[in-house]
N, CA and C atoms as an extended XYZ file, in Angstrom:
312
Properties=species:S:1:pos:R:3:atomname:S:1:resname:S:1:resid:I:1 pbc="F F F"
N         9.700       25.403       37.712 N   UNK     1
C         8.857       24.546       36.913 CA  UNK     1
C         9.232       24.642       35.441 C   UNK     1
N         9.795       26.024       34.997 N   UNK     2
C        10.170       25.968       33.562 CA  UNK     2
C        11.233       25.054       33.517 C   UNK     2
N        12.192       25.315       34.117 N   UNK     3
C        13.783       24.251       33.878 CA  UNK     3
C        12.894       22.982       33.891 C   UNK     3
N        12.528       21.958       34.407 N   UNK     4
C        12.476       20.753       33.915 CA  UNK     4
C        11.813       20.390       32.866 C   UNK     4
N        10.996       21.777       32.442 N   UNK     5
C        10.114       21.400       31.317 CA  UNK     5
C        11.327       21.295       29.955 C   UNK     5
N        12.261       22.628       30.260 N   UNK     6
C        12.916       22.370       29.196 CA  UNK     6
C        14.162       21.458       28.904 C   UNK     6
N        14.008       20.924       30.014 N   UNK     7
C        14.999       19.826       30.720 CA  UNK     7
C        14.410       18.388       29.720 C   UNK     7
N        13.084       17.983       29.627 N   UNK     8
C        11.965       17.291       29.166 CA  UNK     8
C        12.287       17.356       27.407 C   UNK     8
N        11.867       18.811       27.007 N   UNK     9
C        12.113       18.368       26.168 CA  UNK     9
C        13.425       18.353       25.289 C   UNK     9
N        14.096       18.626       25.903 N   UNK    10
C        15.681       19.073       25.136 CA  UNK    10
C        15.790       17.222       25.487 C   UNK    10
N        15.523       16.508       26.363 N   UNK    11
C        15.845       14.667       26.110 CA  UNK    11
C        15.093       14.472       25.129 C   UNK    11
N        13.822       14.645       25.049 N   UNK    12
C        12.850       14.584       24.135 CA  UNK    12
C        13.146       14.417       22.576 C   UNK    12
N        13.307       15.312       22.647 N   UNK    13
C        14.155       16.007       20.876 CA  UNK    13
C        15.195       14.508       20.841 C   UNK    13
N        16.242       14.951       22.031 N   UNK    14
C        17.508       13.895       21.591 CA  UNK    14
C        16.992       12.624       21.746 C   UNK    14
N        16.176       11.907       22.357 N   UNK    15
C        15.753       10.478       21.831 CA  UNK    15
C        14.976       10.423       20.595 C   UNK    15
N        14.510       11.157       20.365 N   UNK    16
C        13.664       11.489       18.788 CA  UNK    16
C        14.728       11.529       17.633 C   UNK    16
N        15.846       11.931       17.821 N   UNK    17
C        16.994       12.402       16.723 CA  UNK    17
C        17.252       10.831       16.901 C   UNK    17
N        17.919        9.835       18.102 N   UNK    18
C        18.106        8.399       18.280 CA  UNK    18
C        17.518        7.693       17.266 C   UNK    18
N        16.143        8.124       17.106 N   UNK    19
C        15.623        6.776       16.952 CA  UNK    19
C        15.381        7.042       15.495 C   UNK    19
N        15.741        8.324       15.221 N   UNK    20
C        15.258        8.207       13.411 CA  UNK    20
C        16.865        7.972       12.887 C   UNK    20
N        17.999        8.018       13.819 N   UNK    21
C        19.156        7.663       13.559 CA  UNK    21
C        19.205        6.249       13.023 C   UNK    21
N        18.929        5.652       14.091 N   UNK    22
C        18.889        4.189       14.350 CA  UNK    22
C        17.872        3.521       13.503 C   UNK    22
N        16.644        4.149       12.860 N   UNK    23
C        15.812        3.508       11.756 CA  UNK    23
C        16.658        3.193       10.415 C   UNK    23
N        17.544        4.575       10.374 N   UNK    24
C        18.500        4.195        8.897 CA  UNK    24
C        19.076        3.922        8.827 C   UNK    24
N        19.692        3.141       10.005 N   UNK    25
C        21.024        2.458       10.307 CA  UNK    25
C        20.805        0.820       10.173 C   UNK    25
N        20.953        0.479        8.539 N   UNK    26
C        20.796       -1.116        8.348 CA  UNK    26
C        21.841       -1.763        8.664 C   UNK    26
N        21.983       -2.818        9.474 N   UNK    27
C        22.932       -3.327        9.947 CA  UNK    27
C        23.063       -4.820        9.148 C   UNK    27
N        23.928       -5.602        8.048 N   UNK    28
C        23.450       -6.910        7.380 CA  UNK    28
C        24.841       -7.387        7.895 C   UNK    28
N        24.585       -8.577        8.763 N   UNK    29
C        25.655       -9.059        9.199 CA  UNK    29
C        26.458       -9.732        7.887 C   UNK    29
N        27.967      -10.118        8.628 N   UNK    30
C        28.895      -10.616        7.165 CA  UNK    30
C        27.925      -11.951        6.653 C   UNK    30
N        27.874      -13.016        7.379 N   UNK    31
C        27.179      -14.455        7.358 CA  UNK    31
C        25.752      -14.035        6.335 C   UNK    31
N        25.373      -12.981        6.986 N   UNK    32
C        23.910      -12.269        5.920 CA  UNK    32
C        24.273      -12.236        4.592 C   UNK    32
N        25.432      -11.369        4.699 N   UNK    33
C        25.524      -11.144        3.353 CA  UNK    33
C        26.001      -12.012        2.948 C   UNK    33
N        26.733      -13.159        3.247 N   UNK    34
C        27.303      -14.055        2.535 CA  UNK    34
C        25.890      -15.262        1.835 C   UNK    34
N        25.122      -15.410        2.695 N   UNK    35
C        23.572      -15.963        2.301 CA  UNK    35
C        22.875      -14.907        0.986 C   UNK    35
N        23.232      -13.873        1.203 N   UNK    36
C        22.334      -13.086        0.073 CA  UNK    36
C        23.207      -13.371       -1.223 C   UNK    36
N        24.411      -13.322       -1.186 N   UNK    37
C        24.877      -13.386       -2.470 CA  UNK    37
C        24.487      -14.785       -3.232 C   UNK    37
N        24.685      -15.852       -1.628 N   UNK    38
C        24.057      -16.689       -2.817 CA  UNK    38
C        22.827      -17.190       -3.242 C   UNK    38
N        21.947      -16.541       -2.477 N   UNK    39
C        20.623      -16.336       -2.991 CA  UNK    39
C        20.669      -15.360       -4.321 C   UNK    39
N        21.179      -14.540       -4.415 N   UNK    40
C        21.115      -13.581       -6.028 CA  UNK    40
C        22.037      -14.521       -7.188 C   UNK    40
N        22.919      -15.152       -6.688 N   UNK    41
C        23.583      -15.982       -7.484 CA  UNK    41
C        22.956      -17.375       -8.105 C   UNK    41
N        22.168      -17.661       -7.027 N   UNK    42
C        21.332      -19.237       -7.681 CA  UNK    42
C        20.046      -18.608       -8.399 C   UNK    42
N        19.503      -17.179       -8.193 N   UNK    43
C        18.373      -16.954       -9.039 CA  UNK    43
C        19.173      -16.027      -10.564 C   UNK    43
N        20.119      -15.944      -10.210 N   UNK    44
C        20.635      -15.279      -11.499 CA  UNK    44
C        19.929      -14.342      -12.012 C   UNK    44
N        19.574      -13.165      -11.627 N   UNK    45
C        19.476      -11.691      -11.653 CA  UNK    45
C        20.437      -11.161      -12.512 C   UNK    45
N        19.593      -10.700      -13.327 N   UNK    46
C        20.455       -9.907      -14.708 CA  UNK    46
C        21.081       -9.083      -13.860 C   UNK    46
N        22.508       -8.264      -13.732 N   UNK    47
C        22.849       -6.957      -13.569 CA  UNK    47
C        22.000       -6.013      -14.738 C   UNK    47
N        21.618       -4.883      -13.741 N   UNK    48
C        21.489       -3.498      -14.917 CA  UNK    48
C        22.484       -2.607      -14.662 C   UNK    48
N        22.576       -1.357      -15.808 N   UNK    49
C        22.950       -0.505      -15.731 CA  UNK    49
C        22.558        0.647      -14.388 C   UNK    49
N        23.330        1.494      -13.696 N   UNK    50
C        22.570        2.381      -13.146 CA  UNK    50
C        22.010        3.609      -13.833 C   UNK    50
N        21.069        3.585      -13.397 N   UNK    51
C        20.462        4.939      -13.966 CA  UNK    51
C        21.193        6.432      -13.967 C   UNK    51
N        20.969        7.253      -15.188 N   UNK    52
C        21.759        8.271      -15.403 CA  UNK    52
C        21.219        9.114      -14.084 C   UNK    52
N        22.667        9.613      -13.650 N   UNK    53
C        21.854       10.768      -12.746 CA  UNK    53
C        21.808       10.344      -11.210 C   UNK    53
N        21.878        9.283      -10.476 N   UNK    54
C        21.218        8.586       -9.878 CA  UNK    54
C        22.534        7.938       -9.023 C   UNK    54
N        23.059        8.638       -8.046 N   UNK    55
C        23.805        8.149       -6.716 CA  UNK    55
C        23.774        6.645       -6.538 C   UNK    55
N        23.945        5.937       -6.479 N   UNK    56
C        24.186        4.212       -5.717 CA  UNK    56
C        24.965        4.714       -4.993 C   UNK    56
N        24.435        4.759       -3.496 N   UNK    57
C        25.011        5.341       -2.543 CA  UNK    57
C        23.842        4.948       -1.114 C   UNK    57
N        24.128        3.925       -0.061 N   UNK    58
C        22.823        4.679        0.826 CA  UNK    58
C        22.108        5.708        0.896 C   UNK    58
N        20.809        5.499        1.239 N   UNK    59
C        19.934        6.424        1.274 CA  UNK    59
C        19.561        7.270        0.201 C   UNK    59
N        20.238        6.621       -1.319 N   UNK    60
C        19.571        7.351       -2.051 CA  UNK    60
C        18.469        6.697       -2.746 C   UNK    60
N        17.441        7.261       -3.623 N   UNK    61
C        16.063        6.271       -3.522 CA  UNK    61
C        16.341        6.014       -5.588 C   UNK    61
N        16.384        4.536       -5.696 N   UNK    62
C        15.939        4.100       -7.088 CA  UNK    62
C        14.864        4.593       -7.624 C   UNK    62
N        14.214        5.345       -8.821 N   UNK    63
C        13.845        5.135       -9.898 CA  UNK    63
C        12.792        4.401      -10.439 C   UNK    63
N        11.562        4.664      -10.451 N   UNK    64
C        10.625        3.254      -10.521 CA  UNK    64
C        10.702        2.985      -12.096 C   UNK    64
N        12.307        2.939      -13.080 N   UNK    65
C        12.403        2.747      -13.953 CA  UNK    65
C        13.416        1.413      -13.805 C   UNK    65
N        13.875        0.997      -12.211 N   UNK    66
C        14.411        0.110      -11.879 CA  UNK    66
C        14.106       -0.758      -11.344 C   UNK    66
N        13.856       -1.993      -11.990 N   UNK    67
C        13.402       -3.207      -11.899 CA  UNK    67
C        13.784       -3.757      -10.526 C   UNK    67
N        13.306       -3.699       -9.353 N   UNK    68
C        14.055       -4.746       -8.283 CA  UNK    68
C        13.200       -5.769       -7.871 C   UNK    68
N        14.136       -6.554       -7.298 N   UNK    69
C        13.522       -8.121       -7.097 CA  UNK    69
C        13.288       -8.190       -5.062 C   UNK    69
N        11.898       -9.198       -5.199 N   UNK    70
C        12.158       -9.625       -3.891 CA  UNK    70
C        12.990      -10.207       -3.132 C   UNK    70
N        13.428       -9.945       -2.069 N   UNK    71
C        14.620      -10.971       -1.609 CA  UNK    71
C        13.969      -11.788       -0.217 C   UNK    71
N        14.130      -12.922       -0.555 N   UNK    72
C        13.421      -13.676        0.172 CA  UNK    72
C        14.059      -14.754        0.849 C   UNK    72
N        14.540      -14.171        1.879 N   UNK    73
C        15.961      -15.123        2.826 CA  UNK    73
C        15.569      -14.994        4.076 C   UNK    73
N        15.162      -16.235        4.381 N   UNK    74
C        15.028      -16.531        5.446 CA  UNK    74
C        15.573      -15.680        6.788 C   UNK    74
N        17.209      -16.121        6.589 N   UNK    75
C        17.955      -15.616        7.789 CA  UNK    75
C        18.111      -13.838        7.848 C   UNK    75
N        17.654      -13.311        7.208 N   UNK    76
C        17.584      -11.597        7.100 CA  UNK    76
C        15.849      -11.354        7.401 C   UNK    76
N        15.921      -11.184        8.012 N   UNK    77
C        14.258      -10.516        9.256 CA  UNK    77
C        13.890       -9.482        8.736 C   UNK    77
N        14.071       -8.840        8.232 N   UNK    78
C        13.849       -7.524        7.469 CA  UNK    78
C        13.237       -8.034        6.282 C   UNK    78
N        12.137       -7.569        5.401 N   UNK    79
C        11.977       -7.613        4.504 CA  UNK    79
C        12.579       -5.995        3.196 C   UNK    79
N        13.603       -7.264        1.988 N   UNK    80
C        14.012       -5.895        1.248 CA  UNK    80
C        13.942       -6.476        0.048 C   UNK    80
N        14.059       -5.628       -0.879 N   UNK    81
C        13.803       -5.675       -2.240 CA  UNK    81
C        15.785       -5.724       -3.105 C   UNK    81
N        16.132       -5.848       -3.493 N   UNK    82
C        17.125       -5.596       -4.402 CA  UNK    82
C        17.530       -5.666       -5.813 C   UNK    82
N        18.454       -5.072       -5.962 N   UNK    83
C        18.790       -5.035       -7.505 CA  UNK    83
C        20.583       -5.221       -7.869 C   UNK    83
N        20.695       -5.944       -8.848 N   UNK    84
C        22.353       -5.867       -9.205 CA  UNK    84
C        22.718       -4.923       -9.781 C   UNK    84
N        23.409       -4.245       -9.219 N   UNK    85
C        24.289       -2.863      -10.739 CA  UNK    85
C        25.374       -2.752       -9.898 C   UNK    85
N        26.476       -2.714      -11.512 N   UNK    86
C        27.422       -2.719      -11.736 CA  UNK    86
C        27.948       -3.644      -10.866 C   UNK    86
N        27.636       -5.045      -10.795 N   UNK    87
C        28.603       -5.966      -10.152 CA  UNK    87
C        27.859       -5.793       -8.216 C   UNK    87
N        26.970       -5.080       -8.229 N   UNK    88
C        27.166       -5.051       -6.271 CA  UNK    88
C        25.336       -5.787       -6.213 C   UNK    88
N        25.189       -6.162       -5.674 N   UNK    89
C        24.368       -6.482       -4.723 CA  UNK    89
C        23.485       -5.077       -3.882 C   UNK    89
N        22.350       -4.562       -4.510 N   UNK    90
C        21.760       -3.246       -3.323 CA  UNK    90
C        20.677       -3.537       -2.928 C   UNK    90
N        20.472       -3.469       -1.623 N   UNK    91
C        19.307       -4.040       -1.019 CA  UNK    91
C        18.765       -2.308       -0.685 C   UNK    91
N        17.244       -2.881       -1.379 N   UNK    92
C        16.224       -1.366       -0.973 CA  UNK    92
C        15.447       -1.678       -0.377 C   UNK    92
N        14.792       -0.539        0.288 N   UNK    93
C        13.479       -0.679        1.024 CA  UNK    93
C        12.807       -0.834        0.383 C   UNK    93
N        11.323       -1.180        0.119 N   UNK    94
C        10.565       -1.991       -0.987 CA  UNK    94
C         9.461       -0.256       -1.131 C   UNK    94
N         9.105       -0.163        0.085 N   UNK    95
C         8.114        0.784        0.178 CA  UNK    95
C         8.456        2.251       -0.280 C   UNK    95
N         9.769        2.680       -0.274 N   UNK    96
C        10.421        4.051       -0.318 CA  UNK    96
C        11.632        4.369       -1.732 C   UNK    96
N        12.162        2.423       -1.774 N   UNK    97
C        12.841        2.289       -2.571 CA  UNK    97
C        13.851        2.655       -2.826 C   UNK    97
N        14.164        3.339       -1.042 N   UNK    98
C        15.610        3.751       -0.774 CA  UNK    98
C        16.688        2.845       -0.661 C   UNK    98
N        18.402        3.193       -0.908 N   UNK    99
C        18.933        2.353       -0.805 CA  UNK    99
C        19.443        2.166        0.487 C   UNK    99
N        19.024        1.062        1.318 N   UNK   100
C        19.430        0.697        2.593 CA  UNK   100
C        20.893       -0.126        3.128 C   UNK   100
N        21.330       -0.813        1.681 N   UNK   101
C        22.937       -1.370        2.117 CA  UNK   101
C        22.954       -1.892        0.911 C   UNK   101
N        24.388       -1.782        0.349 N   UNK   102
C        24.905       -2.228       -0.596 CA  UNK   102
C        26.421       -3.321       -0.232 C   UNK   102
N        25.982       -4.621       -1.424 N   UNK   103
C        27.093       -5.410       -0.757 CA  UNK   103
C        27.982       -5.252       -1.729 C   UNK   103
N        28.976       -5.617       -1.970 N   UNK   104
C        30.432       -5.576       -2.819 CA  UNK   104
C        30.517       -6.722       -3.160 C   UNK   104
């Protein structure tokens, strides 16, 4: 009776590790991103500077000294927030303000 328990939860654990994998795993198709740019391009979004200190890198979290904008595109199901620096396109989570994908 012990083996399947620990049988239980040793899957347990590993679908649990899955799925917080798979939460941070933003996937923005090319066609996506090709719609987002020109959604940031027809609203003309100042670029900023990045903040001193401060990774632009997935998963690292902006600064609530950084201004980001709603992004509001239809064809992307996700709701995200973004900001321009240095020339890229970074789409954040709105709520955490992490960075979830950056376009080039």
């Amino acid at each position: 009776m012990d083996i399947p328990l620990k049988g239980m939860t040793v899957a347990a654990l590993f679908l649990a590790g899955t799925g917080v994998v798979a939460a941070q795993d933003v996937v923005i198709a090319p066609e996506q991103e090709t719609v987002i740019r020109e959604y940031v391009v027809k609203h003309q979004v100042q670029p900023v500077a990045p903040p001193p200190g401060v990774e632009i890198t997935v998963g690292s979290t902006l600064p609530d000294t950084v201004e980001v904008q709603t992004l509001d595109v239809p064809d992307v199901q996700t709701k995200y927030s973004y900001v321009v620096l240095d020339g890229r396109t970074v789409l954040v989570e709105p709520q955490t303000r992490k960075i979830v994908h950056i376009i080039q």
